[in-house]
N, C-alpha and C positions, 0 to 999 in steps of 0.2 A: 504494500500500500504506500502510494505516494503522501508523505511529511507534509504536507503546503495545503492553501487552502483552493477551493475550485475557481475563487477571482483570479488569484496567484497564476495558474497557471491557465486562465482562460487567455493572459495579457501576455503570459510566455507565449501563448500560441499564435496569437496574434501576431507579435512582432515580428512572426518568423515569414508570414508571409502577406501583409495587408491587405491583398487583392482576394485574398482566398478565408476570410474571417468566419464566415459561415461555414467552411468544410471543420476550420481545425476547431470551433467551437463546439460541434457536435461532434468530437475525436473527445474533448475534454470533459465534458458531459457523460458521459456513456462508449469508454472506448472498447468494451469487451461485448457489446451487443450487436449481432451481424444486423437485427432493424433498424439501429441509429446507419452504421456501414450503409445500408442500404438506402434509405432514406436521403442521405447525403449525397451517394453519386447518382439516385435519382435525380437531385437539385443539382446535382452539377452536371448531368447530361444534358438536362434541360436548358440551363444557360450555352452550352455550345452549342446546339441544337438552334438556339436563336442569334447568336453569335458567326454560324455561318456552316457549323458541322452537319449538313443537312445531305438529305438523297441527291445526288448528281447526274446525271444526264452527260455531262460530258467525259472525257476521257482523263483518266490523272496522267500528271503533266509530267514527262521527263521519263516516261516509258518508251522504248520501241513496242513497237505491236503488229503482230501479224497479219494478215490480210483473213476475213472470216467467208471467202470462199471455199467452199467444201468440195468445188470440185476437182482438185489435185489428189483426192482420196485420203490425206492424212487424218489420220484425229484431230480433234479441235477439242484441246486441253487449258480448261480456265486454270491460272495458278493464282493459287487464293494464302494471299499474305495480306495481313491489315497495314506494313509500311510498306516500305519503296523496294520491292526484289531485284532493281537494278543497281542500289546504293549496295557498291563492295563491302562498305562499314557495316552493314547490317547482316547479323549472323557470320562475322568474319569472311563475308562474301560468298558462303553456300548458299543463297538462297539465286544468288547470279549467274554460279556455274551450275547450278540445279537446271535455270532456266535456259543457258547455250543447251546442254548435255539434253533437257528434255527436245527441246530444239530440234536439234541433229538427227536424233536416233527412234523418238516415240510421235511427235507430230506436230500441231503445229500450237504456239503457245500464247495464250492470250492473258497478259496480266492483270489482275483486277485488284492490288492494291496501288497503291495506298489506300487507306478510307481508316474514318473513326479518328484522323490524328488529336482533335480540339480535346475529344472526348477522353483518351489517353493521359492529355497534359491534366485534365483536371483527376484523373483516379491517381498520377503521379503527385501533385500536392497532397494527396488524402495519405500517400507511404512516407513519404516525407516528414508532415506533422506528425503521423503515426511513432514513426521511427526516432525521431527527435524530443517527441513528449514523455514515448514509455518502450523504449528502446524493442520494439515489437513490430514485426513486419506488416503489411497490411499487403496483400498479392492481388495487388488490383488486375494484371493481368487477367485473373482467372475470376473476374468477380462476375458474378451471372448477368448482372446488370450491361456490363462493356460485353459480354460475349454477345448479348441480345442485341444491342445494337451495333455489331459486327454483320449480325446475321440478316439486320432489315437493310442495311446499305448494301451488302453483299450483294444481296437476293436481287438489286432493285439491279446493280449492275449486272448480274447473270443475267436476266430476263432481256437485257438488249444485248443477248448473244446467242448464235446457234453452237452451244458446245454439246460434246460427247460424253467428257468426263472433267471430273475436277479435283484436282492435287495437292493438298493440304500438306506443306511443309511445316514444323513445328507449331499449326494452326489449332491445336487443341479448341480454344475459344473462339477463333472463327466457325468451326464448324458445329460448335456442341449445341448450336439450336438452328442450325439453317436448315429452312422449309425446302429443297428442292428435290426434284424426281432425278436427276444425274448422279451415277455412280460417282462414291468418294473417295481419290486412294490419299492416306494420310502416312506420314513419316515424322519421324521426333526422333534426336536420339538418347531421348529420357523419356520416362515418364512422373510425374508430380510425386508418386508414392515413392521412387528413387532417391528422389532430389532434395526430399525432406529430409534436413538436418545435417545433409551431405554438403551440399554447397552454401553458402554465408548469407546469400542472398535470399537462400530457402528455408532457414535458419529462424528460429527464434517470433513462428508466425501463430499469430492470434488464433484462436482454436476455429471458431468460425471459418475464419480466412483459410484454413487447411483444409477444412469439410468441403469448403466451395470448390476449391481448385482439386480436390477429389473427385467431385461430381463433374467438375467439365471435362475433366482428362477420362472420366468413365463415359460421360455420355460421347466423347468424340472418338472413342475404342469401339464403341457397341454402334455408332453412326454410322463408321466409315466402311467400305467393302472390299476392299484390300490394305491393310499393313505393313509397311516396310519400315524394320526399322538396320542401322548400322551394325549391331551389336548384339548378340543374346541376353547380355546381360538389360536392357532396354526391352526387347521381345519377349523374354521370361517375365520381367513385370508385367508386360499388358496382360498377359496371361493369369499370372496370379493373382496381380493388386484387383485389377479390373476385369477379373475374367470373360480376355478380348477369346474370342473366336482362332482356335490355333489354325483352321486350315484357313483361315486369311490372310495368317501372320506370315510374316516371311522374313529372313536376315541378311542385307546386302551394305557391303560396306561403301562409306562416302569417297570421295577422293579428294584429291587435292587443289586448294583452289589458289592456284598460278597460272598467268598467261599465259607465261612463253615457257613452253618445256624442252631442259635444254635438253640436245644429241646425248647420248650415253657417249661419244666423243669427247665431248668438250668439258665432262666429270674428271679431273687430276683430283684426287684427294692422296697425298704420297705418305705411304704409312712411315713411320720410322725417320721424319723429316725433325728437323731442327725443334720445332717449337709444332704444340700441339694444341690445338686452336676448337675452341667448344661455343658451339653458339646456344642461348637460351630466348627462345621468343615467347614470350606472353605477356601479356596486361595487368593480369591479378599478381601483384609480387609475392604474395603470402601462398594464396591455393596453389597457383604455380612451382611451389617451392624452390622459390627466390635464398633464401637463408642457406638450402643446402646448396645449391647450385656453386655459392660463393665457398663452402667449409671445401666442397671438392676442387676447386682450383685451388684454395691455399692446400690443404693437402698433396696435390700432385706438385707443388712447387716445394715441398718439404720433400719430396722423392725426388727430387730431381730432375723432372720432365717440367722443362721450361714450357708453362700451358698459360692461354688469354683466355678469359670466358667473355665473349660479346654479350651483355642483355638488352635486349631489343625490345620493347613495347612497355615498358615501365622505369620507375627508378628507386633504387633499392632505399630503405628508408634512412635518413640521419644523415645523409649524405657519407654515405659508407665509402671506403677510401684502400682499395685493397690491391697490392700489387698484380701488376694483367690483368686487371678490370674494366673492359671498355664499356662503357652506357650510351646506348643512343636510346633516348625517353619517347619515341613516337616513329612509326613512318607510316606513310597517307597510303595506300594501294588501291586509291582514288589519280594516284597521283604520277604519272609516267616515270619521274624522272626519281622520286623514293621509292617507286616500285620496283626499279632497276639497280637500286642501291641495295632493298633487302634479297634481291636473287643475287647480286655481287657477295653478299654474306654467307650464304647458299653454300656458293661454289667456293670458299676460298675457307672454308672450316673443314672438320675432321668427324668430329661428333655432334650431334641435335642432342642436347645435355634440358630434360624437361621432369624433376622430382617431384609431379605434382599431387598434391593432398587431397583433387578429388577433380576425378575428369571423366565427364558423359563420352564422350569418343573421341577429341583430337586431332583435327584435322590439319595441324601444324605436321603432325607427325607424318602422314602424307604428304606434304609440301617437302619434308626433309627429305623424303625415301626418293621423291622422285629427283633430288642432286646427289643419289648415291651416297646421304648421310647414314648412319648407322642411330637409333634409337637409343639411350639409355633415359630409364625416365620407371617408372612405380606400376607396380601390379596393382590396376584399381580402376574401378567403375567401368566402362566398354572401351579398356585401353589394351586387353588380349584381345580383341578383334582384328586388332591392327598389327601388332607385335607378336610375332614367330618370334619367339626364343632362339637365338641364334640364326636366326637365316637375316630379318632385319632391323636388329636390335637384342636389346635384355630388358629384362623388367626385375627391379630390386621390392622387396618388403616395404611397407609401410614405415616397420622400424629402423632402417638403414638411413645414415647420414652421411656424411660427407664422405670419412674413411672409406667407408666400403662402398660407395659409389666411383672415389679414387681408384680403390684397388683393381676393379672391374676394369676402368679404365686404362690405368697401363698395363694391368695384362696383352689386352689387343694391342695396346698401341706399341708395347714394345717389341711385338710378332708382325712384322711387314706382312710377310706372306697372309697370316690368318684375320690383319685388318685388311687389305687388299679385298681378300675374298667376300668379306662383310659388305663390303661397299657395293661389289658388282650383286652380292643375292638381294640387300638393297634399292638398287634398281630394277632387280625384276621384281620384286614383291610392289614397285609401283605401277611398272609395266601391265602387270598381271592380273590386279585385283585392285589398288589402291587410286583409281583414276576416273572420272567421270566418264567418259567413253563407258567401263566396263560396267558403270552404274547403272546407266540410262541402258546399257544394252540388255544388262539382266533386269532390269522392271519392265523390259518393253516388251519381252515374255509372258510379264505375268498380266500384263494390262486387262488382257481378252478376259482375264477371268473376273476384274470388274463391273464389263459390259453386260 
């Protein structure tokens, strides 16, 4: 129980965001009641709603879009995201190569997000004041309220289109109440009942707010008419949590999402070379594990092996200060010319070095496999989907830190021959299995049995 009195914090909630006094006053009032929750983004769907988040008629802006002539005989596949599936930032840019890959190989792709964004900003003040009042997540993604009116903008877009079928990437609540007659194939490579308490962000959520996003992630399991997910570890839940339909289910791993795939040519990784060079790419410094990344470089430089650990997409905290520690804190893959920068990092490291503390699948690690990096990174969450033991990569324990993530490492490194070999089964484990092409070619098998 909060010490203070309910003025006290009616003014702390206030100041945190003046524009939004009504959401966080009803956060301070009754934060553990899903009817206040409700009630509140009622009232605030309602102000975007007249604000401007209204059904559309026209096209959202900054999509390419297919031509909706059927007579070329493809499919005509609506791909249902409520943001931009063209913005690379969004979903670390799987939702972009979903859409080349569907493109190419299954038919022809018609985008129908954006939509709902007004209505999002206002469920995101409600997590905000949530999380800052009483440190308690509020998962307005999955709140029934935003899924509904996901599903009246949707519907209103579907209807001015002749499609076949419609493709729900990580669309849980777009799809958990949409009215239409069109086969749904839906993909995630989590499920909510996973996610809970595993990752920070799924962490520490209002009980209500965990029931709700229960019920979307079950109603969009028991909706949809084929399941693909990346992982077993993701496909055993829908099964269990939400007992999905197993002959729907099905497990096809993601690939990687890089433009320009270089030649198995132009891969030199030289085992046994001077200096041994570890790249870490990720944004979360903590889940990531940020902390051991760094104990395994001073480690290898206490043995010997003059080693750099590049960290790429974050910055370590306190401004840490640790010999062969490069930091670059951001690169845009929006961006031609930093996008050419992180494929130069790519190609000019030895090991993809990723200790993280909780990972739905990982699609860095495909980016790595296919410059012939070798994986070393944590047995955990749908990260054996990806990760042959030995063919391209290792996976260490949960409880392993620096040391023994070191020792793994120069082992190989100090065996030319046996890191050599790593690198080239490395690229075929992307060649193979780890690449959009071979994605889009095994759902495009399964499609027919949606129709």
């Amino acid at each position: 129980m909060l010490k203070t009195s309910k003025h006290a914090i009616l003014r702390a909630a206030e100041n945190l965001a003046p524009q939004r006094k009504i959401y966080t006053r009803f956060f301070a009032l009754r934060m553990t009641s899903g009817r206040t929750y409700d009630a509140m983004f009622r009232s605030a769907l309602g102000a975007t709603e007249r604000e401007g988040d209204r059904l559309a008629s026209a096209e959202p802006e900054g999509v390419r879009r297919q031509s909706n002539d059927r007579g070329n005989g493809r499919l005509q596949i609506g791909f249902v995201t409520s943001i931009d599936p063209m913005d690379r930032r969004s979903w670390s840019g799987t939702y972009y190569f979903m859409v080349r890959a569907l493109q190419r190989h299954c038919g022809d792709v018609h985008c129908l997000g954006p939509v709902g964004s007004l209505a999002r900003k206002a469920g995101q003040a409600l997590w905000v004041a949530s999380w800052l009042l009483f440190r308690r997540n509020y998962l307005y993604t999955h709140s029934p309220l935003l899924a509904k009116r996901y599903a009246r903008l949707l519907e209103h877009r579907i209807s001015q289109r002749n499609l076949d079928l419609l493709f729900a990437p990580a669309a849980a609540p777009e799809i958990a109440f949409l009215n239409v007659s069109l086969p749904i194939v839906y993909t995630a490579d989590a499920t909510f009942a996973v996610l809970r308490d595993y990752y920070p962000r799924f962490s520490r959520v209002l009980r209500f707010s965990a029931r709700e996003a229960d019920d979307v992630d079950r109603l969009a399991v028991r909706r949809a008419d084929l399941l693909v997910y990346p992982s077993q570890w993701a496909a055993c839940s829908a099964v269990r949590d939400y007992q999905g339909d197993e002959s729907k289910i099905h497990v096809i791993p993601y690939g990687a999402n890089i433009e320009d795939v270089p030649d198995p040519e132009t891969i030199r990784h030289d085992g046994g070379s001077d200096e041994c060079r570890l790249l870490f790419v990720g944004v979360k410094w903590a889940r990531k594990g940020g902390d051991i990344a760094v104990e395994t470089l001073i480690r290898l430089r206490e043995m010997g092996i003059r080693a750099q650990l590049t960290i790429c997409g974050c910055v370590p905290p306190g401004g840490l200060r640790v010999p062969g520690l490069q930091v670059i804190p951001f690169l845009d893959k929006n961006d031609p010319a930093q996008r050419k920068r992180l494929t130069e990092l790519y190609l000019t490291s030895h090991f993809f070095l990723l200790p993280s503390r909780s990972e739905c699948y990982g699609v860095a690690f495909c980016e790595a496999n296919a410059f012939g990096l070798p994986i070393i990174t944590t047995r955990t969450g749908g990260v054996p989907e990806i990760v042959e033991e030995g063919k391209n990569g290792f996976m260490l324990p949960m409880s392993a830190r620096g040391p023994e993530y070191a020792d793994l490492i120069s082992r190989i490194w100090r065996d030319p021959g046996c890191y050599l070999k790593l690198v080239r089964s490395s690229r075929s484990a992307f060649e193979e299995r780890l690449n959009w092409d071979a994605w889009a070619g095994a759902l495009g098998k399964l499609l027919p049995r949606a129709l």
